[in-house]
N, C-alpha and C positions, 0 to 999 in steps of 0.2 A: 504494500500500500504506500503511494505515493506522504511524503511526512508532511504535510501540509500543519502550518504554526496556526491555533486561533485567531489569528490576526488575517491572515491569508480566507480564511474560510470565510469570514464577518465581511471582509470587501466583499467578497465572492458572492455572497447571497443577500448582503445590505448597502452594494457598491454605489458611492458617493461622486453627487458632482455627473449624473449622467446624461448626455443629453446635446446639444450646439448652443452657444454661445451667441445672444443676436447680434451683428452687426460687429464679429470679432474685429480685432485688431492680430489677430495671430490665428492661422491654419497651418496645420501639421497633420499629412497622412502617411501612412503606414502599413507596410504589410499586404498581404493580399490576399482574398476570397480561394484563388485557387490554392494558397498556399496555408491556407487554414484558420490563419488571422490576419486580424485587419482591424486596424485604430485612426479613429479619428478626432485630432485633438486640437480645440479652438479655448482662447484666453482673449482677455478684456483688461484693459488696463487702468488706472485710476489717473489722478490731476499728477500724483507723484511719481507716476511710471512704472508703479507697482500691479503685480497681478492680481487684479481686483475679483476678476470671478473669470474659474476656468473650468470646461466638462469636457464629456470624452463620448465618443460610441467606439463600440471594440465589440467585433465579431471572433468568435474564439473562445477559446478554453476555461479552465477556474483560474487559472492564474494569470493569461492573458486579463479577465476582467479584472479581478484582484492587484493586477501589479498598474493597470491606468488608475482605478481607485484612488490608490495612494498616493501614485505621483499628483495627482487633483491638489489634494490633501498637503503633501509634503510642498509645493508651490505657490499655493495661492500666498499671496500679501510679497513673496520676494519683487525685487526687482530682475532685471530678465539676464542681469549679469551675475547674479546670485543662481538663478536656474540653470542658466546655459552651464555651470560648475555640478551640479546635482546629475551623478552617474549609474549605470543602470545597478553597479552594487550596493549604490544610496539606497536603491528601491526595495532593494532584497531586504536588507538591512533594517528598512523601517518597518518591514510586514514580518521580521522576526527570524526571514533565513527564507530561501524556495528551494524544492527540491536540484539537484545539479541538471537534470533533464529538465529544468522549466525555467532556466535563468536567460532564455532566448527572449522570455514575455518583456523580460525587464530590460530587454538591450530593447526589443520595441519601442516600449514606452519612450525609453532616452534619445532614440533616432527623432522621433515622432514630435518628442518637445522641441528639438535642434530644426527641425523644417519649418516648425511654427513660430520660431523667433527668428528666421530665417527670411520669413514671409512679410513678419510686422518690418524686418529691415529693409525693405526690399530687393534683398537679395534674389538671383533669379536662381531657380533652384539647379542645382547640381546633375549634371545627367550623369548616368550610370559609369561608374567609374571601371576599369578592368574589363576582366572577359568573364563570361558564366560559365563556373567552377560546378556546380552544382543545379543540373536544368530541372529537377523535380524540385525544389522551389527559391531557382529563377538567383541565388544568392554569387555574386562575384570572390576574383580572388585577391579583391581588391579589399572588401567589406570582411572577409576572414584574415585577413593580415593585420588588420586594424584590429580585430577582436583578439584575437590572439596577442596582439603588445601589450591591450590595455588590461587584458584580464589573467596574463603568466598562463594562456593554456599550453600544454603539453603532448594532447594525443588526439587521433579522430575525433573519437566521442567526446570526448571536451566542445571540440569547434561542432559538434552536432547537436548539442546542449543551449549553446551560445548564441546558435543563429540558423538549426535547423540543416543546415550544408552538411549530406549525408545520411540525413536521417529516410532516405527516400529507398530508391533500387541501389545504392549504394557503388554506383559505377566511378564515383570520383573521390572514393577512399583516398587513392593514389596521390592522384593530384593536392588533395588538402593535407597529405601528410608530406609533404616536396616545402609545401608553404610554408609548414610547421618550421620545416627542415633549413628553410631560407631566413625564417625570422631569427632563427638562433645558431646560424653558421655549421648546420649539420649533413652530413653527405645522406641524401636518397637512395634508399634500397626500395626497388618497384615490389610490392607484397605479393600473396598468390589472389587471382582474382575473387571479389565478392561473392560469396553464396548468397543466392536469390531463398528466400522463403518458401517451402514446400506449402500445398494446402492446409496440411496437418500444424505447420506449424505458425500460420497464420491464423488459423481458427484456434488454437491456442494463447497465440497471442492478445486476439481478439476477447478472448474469454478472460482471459489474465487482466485487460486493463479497465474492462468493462465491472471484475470480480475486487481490484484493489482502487482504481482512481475514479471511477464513475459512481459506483455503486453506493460509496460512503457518503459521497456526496448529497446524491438524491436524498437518502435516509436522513440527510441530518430536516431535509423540510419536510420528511414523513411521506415519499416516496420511493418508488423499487423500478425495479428492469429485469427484463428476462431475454434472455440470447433463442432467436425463435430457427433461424437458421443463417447460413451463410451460401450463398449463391455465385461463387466466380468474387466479383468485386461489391457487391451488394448483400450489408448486412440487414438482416431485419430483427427487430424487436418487437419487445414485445411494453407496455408500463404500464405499471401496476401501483395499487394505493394509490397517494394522491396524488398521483403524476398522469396516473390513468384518465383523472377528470378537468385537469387541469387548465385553465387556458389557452397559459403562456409552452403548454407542451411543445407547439411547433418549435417554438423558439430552441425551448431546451433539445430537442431532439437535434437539431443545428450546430447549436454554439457549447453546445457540452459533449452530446453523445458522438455525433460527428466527426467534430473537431478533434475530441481527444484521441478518438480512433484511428482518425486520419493521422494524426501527429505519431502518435506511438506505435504505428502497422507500418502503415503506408499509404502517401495523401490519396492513393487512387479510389479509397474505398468510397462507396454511400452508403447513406444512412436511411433505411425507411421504415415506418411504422406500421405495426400487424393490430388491427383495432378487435 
């Protein structure tokens, strides 16, 4: 089970500051639909240049919402030279720790705030720096170089922690472990190629993240889920209790069940509901 801090879980199901900003003075987006998340982050500024009131929409995970939450939270009243310093292991830090697999949410959020004070300056925004290291979701080896300095990582799974690069069919292990290799003066040894996921071991997996990081979740608002089948790339489910009658279930079947499965399998999957 993923160790999510009470603090993480309370954004997560009481997330603050949600919403657009009317007539911002700062836009910042982030992330992408295809790629699992995606945040949208606009502030408003006061007489004194201070961040007077600032919200978010973020499509994604418990901790993608959780970690825009906080940075709302952790910003509002600074000044945007006090923010622009506020880093994504500030974020972690204020919600108490994230799991190492989920510290990508919080490099989000920090991209997300730097395009939207980027914007109030009018800066024209940046195009895509480098080449794309990683095409299941779309991340350069530009954007892994830079995470890799700022955050002392060391291995694959570190930089597929940090920014998702890898966490996909896994064909540009090589390539991000070369980068690794470049950031700290280390000769490249090409690995044996990636093993792809068998059925069995994807509906395991499936079942694993559904049984430790989805499951606790729902429960804490006095709903469940049941794994009804898996079909190729389409899982279906099943929800139960009070997720069963729920409204907002579209929602959650989207931005939690989804998402997390996409993140922790592989983005190719969907998500649909067996009523």
């Amino acid at each position: 089970m993923w160790n999510y801090t009470d603090k993480v879980i309370d954004h997560f199901l009481n997330p603050r500051n949600v919403g657009e900003v009317e007539n911002p003075d700062g836009i910042g987006e982030e992330g992408s639909l295809i790629c699992g998340d995606a945040l949208k982050l606009t502030f408003k500024l006061d007489d004194q240049k201070r961040i007077k009131k600032v919200k978010f929409k973020t499509f994604g995970c418990a901790s993608a919402i959780a970690t825009s939450s906080a940075l709302t939270e952790m910003i509002q009243g600074m000044t945007l030279e006090e923010a622009e310093k506020v880093t994504n292991e500030d974020i972690a830090r204020y919600l108490g720790g994230l799991p190492k697999e989920k510290m990508h949410c919080s490099v989000m959020g920090r991209d997300a705030l730097e395009k939207a004070i980027a914007y109030y300056r009018g800066e024209t925004e940046k195009k895509v720096e480098g080449e794309i290291v990683c095409e299941c979701f779309e991340v350069t080896d530009m954007e892994i170089e830079r995470v890799v300095r700022e955050n002392n990582l060391n291995t694959v799974e570190d930089v597929t922690n940090y920014t998702k690069a890898g966490g996909g069919c896994q064909k540009c292990h090589d390539k991000i472990k070369a980068i690794i290799d470049k950031v700290y003066g280390k000769p490249h040894v090409v690995s044996e190629k990636p093993v792809r996921l068998t059925n069995i071991q994807k509906i395991k997996l499936i079942e694993k993240t559904l049984e430790d990081e989805i499951r606790p979740l729902l429960k804490k608002d006095g709903g469940d889920i049941e794994l009804i089948d898996v079909e190729g790339n389409t899982v279906l489910v099943k929800f139960q209790e009070a997720c069963a009658t729920c409204a907002a279930s579209r929602a959650t079947l989207k931005n939690l069940v989804e998402s997390g499965l996409r993140e922790s399998v592989t983005p190719e999957l969907i998500v649909e509901e067996v009523k």
